[in-house]
TORVEX-808839 format. One line per 5 residues: number of its first residue (from 1); for each residue x, y, z of N, C-alpha, C. Coordinates in pm, whole numbers, plus 50000, padded with zeros to 5 digits. Example, Ala and Ser with C-alpha at 12.3 -4.5 7.8 and 13.67 -1.06 7.14 Angstrom:
// residues 2
1) 51319:49431:50780:51230:49550:50780:51320:49670:50780 ~ 51285:49775:50708:51367:49894:50714:51290:50003:50787 .
END
This chain:
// residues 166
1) 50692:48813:47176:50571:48827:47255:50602:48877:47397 ~ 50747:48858:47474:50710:48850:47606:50740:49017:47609 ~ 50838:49092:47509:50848:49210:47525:50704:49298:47517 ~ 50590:49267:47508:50493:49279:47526:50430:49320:47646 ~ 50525:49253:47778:50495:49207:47906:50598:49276:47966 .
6) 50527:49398:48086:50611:49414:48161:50625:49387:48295 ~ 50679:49345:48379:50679:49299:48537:50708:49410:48610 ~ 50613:49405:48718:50599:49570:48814:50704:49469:48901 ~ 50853:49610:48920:50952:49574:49041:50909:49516:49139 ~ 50774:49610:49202:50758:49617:49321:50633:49455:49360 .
11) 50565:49419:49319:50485:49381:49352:50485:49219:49217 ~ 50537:49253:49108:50571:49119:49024:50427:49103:48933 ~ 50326:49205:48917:50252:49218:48822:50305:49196:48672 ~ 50251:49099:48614:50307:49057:48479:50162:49122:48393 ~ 50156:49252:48318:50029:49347:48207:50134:49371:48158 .
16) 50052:49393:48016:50076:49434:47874:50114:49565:47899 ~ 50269:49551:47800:50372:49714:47836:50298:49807:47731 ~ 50248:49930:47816:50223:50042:47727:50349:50124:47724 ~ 50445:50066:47789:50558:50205:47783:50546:50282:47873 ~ 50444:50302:47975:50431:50394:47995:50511:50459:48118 .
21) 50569:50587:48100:50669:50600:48224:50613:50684:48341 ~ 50671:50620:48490:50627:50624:48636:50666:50795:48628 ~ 50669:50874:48686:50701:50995:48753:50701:50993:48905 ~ 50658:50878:48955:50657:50875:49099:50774:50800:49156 ~ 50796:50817:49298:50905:50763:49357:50857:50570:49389 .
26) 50774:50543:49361:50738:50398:49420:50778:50279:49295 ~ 50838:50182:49387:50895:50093:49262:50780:50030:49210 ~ 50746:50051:49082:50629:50055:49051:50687:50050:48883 ~ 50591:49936:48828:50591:49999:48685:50480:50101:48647 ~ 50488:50154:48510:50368:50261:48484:50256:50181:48490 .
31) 50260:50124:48427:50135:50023:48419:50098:49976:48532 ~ 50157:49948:48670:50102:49903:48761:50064:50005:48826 ~ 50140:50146:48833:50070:50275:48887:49935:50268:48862 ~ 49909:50240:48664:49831:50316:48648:49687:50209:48650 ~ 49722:50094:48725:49592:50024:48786:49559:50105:48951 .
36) 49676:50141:48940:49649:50175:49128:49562:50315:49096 ~ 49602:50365:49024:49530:50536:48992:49403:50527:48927 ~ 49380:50418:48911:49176:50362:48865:49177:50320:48971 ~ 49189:50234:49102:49160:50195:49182:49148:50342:49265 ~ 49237:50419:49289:49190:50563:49353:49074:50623:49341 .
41) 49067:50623:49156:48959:50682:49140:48857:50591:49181 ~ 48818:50502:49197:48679:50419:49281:48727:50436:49402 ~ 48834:50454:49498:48782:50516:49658:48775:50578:49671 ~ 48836:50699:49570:48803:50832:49643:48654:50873:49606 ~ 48592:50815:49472:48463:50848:49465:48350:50794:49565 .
46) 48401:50661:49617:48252:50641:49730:48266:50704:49818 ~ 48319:50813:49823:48333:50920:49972:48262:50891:50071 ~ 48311:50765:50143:48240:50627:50233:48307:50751:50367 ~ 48182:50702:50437:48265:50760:50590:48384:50694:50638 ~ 48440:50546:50598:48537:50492:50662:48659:50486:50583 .
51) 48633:50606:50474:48736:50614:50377:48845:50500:50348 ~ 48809:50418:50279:48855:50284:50239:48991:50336:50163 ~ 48967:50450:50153:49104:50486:50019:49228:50472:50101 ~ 49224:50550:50184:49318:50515:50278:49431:50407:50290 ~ 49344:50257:50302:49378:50118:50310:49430:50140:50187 .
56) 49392:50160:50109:49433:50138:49882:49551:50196:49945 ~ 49574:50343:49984:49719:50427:49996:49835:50325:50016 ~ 49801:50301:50171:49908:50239:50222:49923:50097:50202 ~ 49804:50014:50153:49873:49903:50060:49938:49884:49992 ~ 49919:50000:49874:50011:49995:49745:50161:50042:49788 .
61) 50131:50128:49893:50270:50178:49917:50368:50125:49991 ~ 50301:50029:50061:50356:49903:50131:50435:49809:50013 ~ 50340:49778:49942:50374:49675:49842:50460:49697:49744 ~ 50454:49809:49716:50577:49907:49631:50685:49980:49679 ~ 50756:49958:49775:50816:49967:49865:50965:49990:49787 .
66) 51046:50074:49790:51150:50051:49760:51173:50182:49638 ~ 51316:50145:49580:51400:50247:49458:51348:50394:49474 ~ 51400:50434:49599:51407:50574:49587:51276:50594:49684 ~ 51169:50540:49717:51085:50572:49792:51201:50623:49948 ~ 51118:50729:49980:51139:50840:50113:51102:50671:50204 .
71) 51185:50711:50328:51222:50624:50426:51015:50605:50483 ~ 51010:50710:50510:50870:50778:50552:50745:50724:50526 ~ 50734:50736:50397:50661:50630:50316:50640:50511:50360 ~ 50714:50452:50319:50695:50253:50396:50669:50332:50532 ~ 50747:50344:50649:50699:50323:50753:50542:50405:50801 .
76) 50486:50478:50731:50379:50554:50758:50304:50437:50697 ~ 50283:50403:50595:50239:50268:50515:50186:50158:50601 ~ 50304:50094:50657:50337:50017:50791:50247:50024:50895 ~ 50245:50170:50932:50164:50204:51043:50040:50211:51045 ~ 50022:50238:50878:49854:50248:50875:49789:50108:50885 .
81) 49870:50000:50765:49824:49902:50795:49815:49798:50915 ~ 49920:49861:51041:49916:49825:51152:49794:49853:51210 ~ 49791:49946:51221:49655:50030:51303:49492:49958:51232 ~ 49472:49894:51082:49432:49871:51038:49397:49734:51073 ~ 49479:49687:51027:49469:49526:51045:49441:49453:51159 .
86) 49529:49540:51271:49553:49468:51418:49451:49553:51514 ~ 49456:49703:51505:49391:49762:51583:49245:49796:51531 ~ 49178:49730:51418:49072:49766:51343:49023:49904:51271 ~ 49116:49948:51311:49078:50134:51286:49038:50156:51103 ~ 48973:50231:51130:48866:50239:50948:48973:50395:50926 .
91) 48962:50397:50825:49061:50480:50738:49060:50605:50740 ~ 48967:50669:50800:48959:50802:50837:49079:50799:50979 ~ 49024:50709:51098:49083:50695:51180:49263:50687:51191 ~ 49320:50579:51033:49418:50586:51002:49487:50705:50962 ~ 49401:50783:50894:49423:50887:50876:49492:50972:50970 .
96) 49406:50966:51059:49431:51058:51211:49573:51030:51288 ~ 49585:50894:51251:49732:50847:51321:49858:50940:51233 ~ 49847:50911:51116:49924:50989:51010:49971:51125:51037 ~ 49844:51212:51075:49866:51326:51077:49978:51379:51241 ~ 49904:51296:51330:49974:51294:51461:50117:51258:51433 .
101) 50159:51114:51381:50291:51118:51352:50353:51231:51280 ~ 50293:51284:51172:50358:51433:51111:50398:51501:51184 ~ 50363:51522:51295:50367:51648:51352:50513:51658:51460 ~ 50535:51486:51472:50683:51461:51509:50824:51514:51454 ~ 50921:51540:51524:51056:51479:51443:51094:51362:51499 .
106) 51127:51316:51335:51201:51154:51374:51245:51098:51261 ~ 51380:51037:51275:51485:51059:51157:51410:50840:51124 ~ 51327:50855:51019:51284:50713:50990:51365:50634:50883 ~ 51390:50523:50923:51516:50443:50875:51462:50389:50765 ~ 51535:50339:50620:51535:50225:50568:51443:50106:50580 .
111) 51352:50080:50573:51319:49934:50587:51301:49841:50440 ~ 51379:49739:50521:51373:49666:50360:51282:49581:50363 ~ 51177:49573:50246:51076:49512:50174:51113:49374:50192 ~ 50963:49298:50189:51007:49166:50163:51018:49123:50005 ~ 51063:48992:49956:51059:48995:49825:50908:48979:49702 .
116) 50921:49045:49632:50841:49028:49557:50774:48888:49530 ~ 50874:48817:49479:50795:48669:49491:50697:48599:49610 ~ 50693:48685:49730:50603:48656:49829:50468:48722:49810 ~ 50443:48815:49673:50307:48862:49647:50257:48784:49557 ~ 50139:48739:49597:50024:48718:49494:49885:48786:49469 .
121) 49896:48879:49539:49796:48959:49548:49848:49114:49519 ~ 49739:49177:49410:49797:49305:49395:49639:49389:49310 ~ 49686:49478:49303:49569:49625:49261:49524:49557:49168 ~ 49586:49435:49084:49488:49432:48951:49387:49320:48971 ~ 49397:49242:49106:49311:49152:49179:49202:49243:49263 .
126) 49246:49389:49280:49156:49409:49354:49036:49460:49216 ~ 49105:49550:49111:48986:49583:49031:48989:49501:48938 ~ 48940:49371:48947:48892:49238:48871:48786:49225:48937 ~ 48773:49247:49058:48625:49228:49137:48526:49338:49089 ~ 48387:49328:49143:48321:49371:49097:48306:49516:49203 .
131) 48293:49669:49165:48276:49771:49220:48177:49727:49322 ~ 48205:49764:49422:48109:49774:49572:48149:49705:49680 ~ 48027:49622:49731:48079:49532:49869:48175:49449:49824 ~ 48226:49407:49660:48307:49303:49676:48456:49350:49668 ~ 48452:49470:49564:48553:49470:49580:48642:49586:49700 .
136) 48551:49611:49740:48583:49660:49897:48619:49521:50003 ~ 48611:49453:49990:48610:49275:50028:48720:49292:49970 ~ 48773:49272:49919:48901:49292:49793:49032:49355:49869 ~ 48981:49488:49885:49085:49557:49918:49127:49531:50049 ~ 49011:49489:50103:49074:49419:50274:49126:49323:50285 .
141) 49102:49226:50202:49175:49108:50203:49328:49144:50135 ~ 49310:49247:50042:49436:49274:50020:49570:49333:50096 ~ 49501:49417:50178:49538:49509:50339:49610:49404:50375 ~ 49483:49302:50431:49587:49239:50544:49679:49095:50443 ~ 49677:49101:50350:49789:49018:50288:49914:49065:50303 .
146) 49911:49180:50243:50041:49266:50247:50110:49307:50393 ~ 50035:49351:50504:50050:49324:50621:50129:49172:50651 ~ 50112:49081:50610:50129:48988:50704:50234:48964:50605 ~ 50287:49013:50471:50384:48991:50399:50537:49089:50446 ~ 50485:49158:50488:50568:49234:50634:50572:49194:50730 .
151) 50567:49105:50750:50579:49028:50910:50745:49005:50979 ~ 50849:49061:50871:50967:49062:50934:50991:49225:50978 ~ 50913:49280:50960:50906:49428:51028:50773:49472:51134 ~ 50697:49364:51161:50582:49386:51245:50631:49425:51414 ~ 50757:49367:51445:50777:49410:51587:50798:49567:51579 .
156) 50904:49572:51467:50965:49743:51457:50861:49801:51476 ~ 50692:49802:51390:50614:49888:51374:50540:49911:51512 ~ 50529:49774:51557:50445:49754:51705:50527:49890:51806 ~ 50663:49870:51763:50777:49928:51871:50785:50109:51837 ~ 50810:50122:51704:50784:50299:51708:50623:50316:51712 .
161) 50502:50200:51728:50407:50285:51742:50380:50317:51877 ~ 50393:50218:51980:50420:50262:52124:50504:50378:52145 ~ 50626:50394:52084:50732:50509:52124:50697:50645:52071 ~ 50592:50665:51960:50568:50783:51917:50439:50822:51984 ~ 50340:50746:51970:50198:50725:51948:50136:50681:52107 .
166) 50235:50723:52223:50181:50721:52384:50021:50739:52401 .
END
């Protein structure tokens, strides 16, 4: 039975193994991708002015953090949900930070993830809720979980966002 069951690296999601294989760089099982890629498809369809998808991005990518993911990744991740969580900024706005950091050079380090066993919250909690105000409720509460599950990298982020982001 348990070969049945596969556990996402990144985040410790225990769903039924379809086999199915990742093509992406995020430690991620397929199966947990492929809750995150139905969850896309419901933000990118409420084409909300405060583009909530955004938050979905850099949660998952926060939370999946690791095996081969680009240095870049997490810390852009990082930043969004910084800007998010602490500075309130709605996801278009996050957006905007993103693009400004692009436009930098800057050689972004390693950061190591916290452990998986510190998640209990993940994409398949967010689409268990019901489409709309709740599970938009969902995804914020999920934001700032994962945020604060990074809390041994919150100075770093505070510190390159002052140093890039004057």
């Amino acid at each position: 039975m348990l070969e049945n069951i596969v556990e996402c690296p990144g985040c410790g999601l225990k769903i039924n193994n379809h086999h199915i294989t990742l093509f992406t760089k995020y430690n991620a099982s397929g199966e947990c991708y492929q809750k995150y890629s139905e969850l896309s498809s419901y933000t990118i369809g409420k084409q909300d002015i405060d583009f909530i998808h955004q938050h979905a991005i850099d949660t998952y990518s926060a939370q999946h953090s690791g095996n081969g993911m680009k240095p870049i990744t997490t810390a852009f991740s990082l930043i969004g949900l910084y800007y998010a969580v602490e500075k309130g900024y709605n996801g278009r706005q996050v957006q905007r930070v993103h693009t400004l950091l692009s436009r930098q050079k800057y050689n972004w380090m390693e950061l190591q993830p916290p452990d998986k066993s510190v998640y209990s919250l993940n994409v398949f909690d967010v689409l268990n809720e019901q489409p709309g105000e709740s599970r938009d409720k969902m995804i914020r509460k999920w934001m700032l979980y994962v945020w604060k599950c990074w809390k041994h990298q919150h100075s770093w982020v505070k510190e390159i966002c002052n140093t890039l982001l004057k």
